[in-house]
N, C-alpha and C positions, 0 to 999 in steps of 0.2 A: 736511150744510150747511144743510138747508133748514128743521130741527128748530132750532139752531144759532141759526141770525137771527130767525126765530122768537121765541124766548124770549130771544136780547139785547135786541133793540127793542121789546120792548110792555112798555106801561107808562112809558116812558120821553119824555121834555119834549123838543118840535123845538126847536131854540134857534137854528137859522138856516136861511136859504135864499139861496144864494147864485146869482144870476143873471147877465145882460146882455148890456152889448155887447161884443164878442170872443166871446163864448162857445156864437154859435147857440144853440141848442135844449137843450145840454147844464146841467143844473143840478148843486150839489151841496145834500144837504145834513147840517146837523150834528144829534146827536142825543144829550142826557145832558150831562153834565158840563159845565162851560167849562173850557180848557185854556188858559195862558196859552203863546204860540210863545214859541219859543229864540231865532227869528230872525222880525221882523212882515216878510210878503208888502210886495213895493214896489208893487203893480200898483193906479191911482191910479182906477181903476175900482171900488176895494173899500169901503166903510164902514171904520172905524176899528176897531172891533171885529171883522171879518173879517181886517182887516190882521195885527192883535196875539191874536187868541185860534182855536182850533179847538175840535172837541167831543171826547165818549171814544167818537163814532161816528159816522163818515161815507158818507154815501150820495151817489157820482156817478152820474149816469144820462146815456148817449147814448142810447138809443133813444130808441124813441116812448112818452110817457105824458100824464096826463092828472088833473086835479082836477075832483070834482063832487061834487056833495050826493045824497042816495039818489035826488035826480027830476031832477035836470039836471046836465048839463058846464058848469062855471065854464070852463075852461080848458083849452088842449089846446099840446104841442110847436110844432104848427104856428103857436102863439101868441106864437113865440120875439123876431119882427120889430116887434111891437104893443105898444110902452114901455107905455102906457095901459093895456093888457089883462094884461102881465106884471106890475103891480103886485099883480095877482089872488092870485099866488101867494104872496106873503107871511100869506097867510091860515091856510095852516100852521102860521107861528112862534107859538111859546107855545103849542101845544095840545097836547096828550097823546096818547100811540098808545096806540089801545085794543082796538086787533086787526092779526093780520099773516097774510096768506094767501100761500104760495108753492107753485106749482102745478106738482107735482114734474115734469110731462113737455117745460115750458115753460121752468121758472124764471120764470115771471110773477109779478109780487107786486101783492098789494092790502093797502096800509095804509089803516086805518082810524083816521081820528081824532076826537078830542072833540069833539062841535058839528055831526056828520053831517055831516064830509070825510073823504072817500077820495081817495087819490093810486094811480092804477094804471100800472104799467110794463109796458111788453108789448114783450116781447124779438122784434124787427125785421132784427136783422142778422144779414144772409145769406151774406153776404162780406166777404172782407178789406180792398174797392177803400176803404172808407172809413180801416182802420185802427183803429177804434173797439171796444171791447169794449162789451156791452148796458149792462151797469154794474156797478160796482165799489163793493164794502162793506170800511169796514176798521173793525175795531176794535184795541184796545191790542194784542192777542196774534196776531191771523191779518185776513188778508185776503180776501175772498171775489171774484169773477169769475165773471160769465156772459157767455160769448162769442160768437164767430159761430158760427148756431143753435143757439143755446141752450145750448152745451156748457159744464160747470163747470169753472175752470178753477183748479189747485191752487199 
């Protein structure tokens, strides 16, 4: 798995980030391709382009992570409530993965992107009470899951 995401995701163009309200802390995002939907999402929260297209790879994240430059935190989960601050995040889109670290005993991952951004994930959940898996990768062929602690899930 961890070889896997690895070498699908680097090198490869964000093309979205999709945030807000409804969705707490949890973000997704798209990566590669634009896909045009079969059916465009109704949910009136979305850009038009969210509505009507996906990518050929998607990154949902429930835990905790976090965007910063090699010497400071743009941006953290806990930043989920602050409209103003969650615009930060867009700072991703259009930049290119140029490194992907996943830390086999964790499942943590550290992407690295153009322009000295890193986005880090750090697998959080301990328990079921939320429901929530850490976060979930899919591409055209398989779906990837890290769960509660840490567990891969197939």
């Amino acid at each position: 798995m961890i070889g896997e995401i690895e070498k699908i995701i680097e090198n490869k163009l964000c093309g979205s980030v999709v945030y807000g309200k409804g969705t707490g802390s949890i973000i997704s995002i798209g990566f590669g391709d634009k896909i045009k939907r079969k059916v465009p999402l109704r949910n009136d929260q979305l850009t038009e382009e969210s509505k009507n297209y996906t990518f050929e790879l998607e990154l949902i994240i429930y835990c905790c992570w976090r965007i910063r430059t090699s010497d400071s935190i743009i941006l953290g989960w806990r930043d989920a409530l602050c409209d103003d601050k969650m615009k930060e995040i867009n700072t991703l889109s259009k930049r290119k993965v140029t490194g992907v670290k996943i830390d086999p005993s964790t499942y943590d991952i550290k992407i690295e992107f153009s322009g000295d951004l890193f986005l880090e994930i750090m697998c959080d959940i301990t328990n079921d009470f939320d429901s929530d898996d850490n976060y979930i990768f899919y591409t055209k062929s398989n779906t990837y899951a890290v769960g509660i602690n840490s567990s891969y899930l197939k």
